[in-house]
N, C-alpha and C positions, 0 to 999 in steps of 0.2 A: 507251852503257853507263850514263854519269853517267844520262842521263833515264830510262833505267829503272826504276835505282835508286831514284829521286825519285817516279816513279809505285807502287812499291813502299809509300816509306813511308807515302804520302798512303792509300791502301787501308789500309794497318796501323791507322794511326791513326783511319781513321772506323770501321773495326770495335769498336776497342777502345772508342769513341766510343758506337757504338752499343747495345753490349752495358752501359756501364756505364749506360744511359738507362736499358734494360729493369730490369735489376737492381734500379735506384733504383726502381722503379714496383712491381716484384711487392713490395720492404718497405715501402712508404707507406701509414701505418695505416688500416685498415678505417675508413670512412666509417660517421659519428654517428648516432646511433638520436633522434626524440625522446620526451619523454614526458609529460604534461599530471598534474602534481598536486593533486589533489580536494581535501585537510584533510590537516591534522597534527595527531595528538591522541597525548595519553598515552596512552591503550590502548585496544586497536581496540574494544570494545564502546561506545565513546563516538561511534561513528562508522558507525549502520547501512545496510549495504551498499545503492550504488545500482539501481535500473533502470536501462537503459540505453538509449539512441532508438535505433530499428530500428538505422540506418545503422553505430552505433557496437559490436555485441553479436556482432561478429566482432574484435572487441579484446581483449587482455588485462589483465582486472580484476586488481590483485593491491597487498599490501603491502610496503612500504621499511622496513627496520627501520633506525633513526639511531639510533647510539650518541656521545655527546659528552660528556666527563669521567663524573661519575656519574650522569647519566640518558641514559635510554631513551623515545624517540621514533617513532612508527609515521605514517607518510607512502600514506597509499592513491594511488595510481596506475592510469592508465590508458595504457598503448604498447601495440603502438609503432607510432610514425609515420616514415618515408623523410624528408618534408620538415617545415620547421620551419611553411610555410605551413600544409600539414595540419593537422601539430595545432592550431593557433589556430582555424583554424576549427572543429575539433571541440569544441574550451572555448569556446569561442563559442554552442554549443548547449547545452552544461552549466552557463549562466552564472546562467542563475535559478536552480538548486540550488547554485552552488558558486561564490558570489562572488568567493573568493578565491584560485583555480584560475588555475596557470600554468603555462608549458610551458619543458622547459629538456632540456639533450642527456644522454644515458647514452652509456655504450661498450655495443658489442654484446654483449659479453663479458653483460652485465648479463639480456639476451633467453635468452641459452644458456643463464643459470643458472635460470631460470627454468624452463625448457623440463625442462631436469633437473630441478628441485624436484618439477615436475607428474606428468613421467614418473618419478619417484619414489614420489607420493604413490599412483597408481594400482597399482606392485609392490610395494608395500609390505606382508609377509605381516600375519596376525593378529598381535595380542601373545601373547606367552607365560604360563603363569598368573602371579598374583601370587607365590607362593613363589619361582619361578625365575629375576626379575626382579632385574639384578643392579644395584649401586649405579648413582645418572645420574654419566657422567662432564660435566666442567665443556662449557659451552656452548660453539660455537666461538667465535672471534675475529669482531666484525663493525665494520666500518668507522666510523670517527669522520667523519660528512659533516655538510656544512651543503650543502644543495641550495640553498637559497636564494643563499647567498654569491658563488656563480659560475656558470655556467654548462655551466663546462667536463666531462668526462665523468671519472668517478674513474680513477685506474689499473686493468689487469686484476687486480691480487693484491689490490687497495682495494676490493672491490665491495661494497655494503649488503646482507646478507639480504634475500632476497625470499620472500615466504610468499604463494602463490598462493589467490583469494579466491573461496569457492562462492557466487556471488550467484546461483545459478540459480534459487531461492526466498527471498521475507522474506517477513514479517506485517507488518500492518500498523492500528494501533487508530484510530480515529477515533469521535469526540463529537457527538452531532447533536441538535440541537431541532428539529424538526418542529410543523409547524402548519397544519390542512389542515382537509379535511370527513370526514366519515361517512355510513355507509348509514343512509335512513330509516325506519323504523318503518312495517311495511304491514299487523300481525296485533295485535290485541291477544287474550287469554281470561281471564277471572275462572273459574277449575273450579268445575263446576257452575250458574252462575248466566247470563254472557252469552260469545258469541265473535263479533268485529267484524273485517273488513278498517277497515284505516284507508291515508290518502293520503299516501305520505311526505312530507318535507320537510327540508330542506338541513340537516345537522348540523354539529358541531364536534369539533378533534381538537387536542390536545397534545400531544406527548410527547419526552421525552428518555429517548435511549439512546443505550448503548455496542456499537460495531460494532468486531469484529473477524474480519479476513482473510487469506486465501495470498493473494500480490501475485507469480505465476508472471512470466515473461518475457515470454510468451504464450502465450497458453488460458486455461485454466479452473482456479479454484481455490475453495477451500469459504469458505464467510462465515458469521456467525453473530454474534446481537445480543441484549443484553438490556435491560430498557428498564423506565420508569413509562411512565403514561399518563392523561392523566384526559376524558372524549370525552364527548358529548351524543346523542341521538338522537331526531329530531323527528317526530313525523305526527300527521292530522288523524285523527279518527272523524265522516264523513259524518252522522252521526243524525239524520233530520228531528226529535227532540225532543229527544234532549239529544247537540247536537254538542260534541266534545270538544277539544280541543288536548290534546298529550300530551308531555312532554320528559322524557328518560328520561337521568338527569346518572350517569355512571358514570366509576369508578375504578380502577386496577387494576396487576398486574404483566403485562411482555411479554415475548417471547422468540420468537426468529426463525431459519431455518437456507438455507442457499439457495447459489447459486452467484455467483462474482463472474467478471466478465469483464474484461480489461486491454486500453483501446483503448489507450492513450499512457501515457506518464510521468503525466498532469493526468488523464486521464480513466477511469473506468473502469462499468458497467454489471452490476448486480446484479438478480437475482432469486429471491424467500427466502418461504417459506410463513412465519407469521407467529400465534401464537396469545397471545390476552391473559386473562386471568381477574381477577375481581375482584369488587367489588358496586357496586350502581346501585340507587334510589330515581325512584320517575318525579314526578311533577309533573302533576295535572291539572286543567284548567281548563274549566270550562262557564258561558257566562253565565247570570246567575240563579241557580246551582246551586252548593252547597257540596258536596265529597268528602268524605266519612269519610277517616279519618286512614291514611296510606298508612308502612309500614317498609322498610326496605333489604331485598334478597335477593340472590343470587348471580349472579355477571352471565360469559358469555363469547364469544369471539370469534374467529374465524379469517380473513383476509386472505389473501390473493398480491397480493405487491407486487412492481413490478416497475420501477426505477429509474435515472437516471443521476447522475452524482456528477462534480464537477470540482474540482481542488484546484489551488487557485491556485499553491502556495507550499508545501513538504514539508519540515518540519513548518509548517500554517498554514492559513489558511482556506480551508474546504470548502462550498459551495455544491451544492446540488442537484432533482432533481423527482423523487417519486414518484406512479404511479397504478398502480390495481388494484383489485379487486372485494373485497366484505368480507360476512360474514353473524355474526349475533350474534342470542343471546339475554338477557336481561332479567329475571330471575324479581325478585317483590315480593308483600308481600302488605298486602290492603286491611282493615279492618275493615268486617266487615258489619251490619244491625240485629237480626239474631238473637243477638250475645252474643258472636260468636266472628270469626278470623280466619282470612279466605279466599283461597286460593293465588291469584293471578295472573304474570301475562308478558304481557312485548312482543317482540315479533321483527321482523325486516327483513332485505335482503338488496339489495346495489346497490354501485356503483361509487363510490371515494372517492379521496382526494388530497391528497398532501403537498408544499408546498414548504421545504427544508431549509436550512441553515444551519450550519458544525458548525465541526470543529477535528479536524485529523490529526497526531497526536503523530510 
């Protein structure tokens, strides 16, 4: 009877044993989220939202609001990550844009709220009109954190406002000098008087403009640029008596509209119809032979270009090659020896190119 007894309590006691493991295990706090921090800035327009590398654009973009005594601190973030290896490696690809990018734990608590905020932002009805808009009641209460300080995850009732962040599109402006060649001059006509093919020859091209774009996630977004420009255009007039050389120095305003394409974060490919206007003076030369006095007249041009672009460093230097076919006209007029001044033009048409240089703010 005693060993029954004995075997009795031993059963009691590994159950109670058992039961109080489980117990202990179902309250053992939810396992730590991490989260990789991009910048800290005073306010988020100081801070335009990133692209994101394929790999990473299944993540969640969003902002940390940090309250500490009398200011206010906004923390862009990117979670959430399982392990803390993860995220390292993911700021490890972020590290050219975001030197100063690092990863540290949130409670999950922090993910749900999020998740809310989104599914919030999507039922959110219209506003009501302005008259019926009633006073703002004060903001809530938001967490006084220093993320940096620790690493530890705040309490659940300590969470930081999370404001979830539409990077699904930005713009983006970029600065370029360009310096390439031109189409050469294959027509010349004085009205009335003479009309010549002529042979072209390799021209020149300057130009600074400002290019701006939709920088989608991926696909297609519209670009568009406006620009100076000041370009040359060369060719020969074969004439067994009076052979000519012709340079034809023009000036002008451009502007461009086209599509941009986004291979990577650094890279992207554009192609933009392109028109310039302005005036041009030619230049001509024949041995032995002096030209009556030549004036400016109205000069324009149209292009398709079609280009790639690489940016090292966002904001920061931009490299790139453009080619594409170009046609222009020339108008000037000559003095002739009857008394008066007589219309002429040069024309051409042919393939040209630019090698770039720029700056993306």
């Amino acid at each position: 009877m005693r060993a029954w007894l004995s075997r009795c309590r031993l059963f009691a006691l590994a159950f109670m044993l058992s039961f109080s493991i489980a117990n202990a295990r179902a309250q053992s706090p939810p396992p730590e989220l991490y989260v990789i921090a991009l910048a800290t800035v005073a306010t988020m327009s100081q801070q335009p939202i990133p692209s994101l590398p394929e790999a990473l654009r299944g993540n969640s973009l969003y902002w940390r609001v940090l309250r500490s005594a009398n200011t206010v601190n906004y923390q862009l973030c990117l979670g959430f990550f399982d392990a803390r290896s993860d995220a390292e490696r993911a700021r490890q690809q972020l590290a050219t844009n975001f030197r100063e990018a690092r990863v540290f734990s949130v409670n999950p608590v922090e993910r749900d709220n999020l998740l809310k905020a989104q599914q919030a932002a999507r039922l959110a009805p219209p506003a009501p009109p302005a008259e019926s808009i009633s006073p703002a009641l004060p903001p809530p209460a938001a967490a006084d954190l220093n993320p940096a300080a620790t690493p530890a995850p705040p309490a659940p009732n300590d969470q930081p406002s999370v404001v979830p962040s539409a990077a699904a599109r930005r713009t983006s402006l970029d600065l370029r000098v360009k310096l390439g060649g031109a189409a050469g001059i294959d027509h010349v006509e004085v009205t009335n008087i003479v009309t010549a093919d002529a042979t072209q020859d390799a021209g020149g091209n300057f130009q600074i403009e400002l290019v701006m774009a939709q920088r989608p996630e991926s696909g297609v977004g519209l670009v568009g640029s406006v620009g100076l420009f000041g370009r040359q255009h060369n060719g020969k007039v074969p004439d067994p008596v009076l052979p000519t050389d012709i340079k034809y120095a023009a000036a002008g305003v451009s502007g461009s509209i086209g599509a941009s394409f986004r291979a990577n974060e650094n890279l992207n490919f554009e192609g933009r119809l392109e028109l310039g206007i302005g005036s041009g003076v030619p230049t001509l030369t024949t041995p032995g032979f002096a030209w009556n006095s030549v004036r400016a007249g109205l000069y324009s041009s149209a292009s398709l270009i079609f280009g790639s672009y690489y940016t090292i460093t966002s904001p920061g230097l931009q490299i790139g090659l453009e080619l594409g076919a170009q046609s222009f006209v020339g108008n000037f007029q000559i003095w002739n020896n009857t008394g008066f001044w007589s219309d002429a033009k040069v024309s051409g048409s042919g393939g040209m190119g630019n090698l770039i240089v720029g700056y993306r703010f």
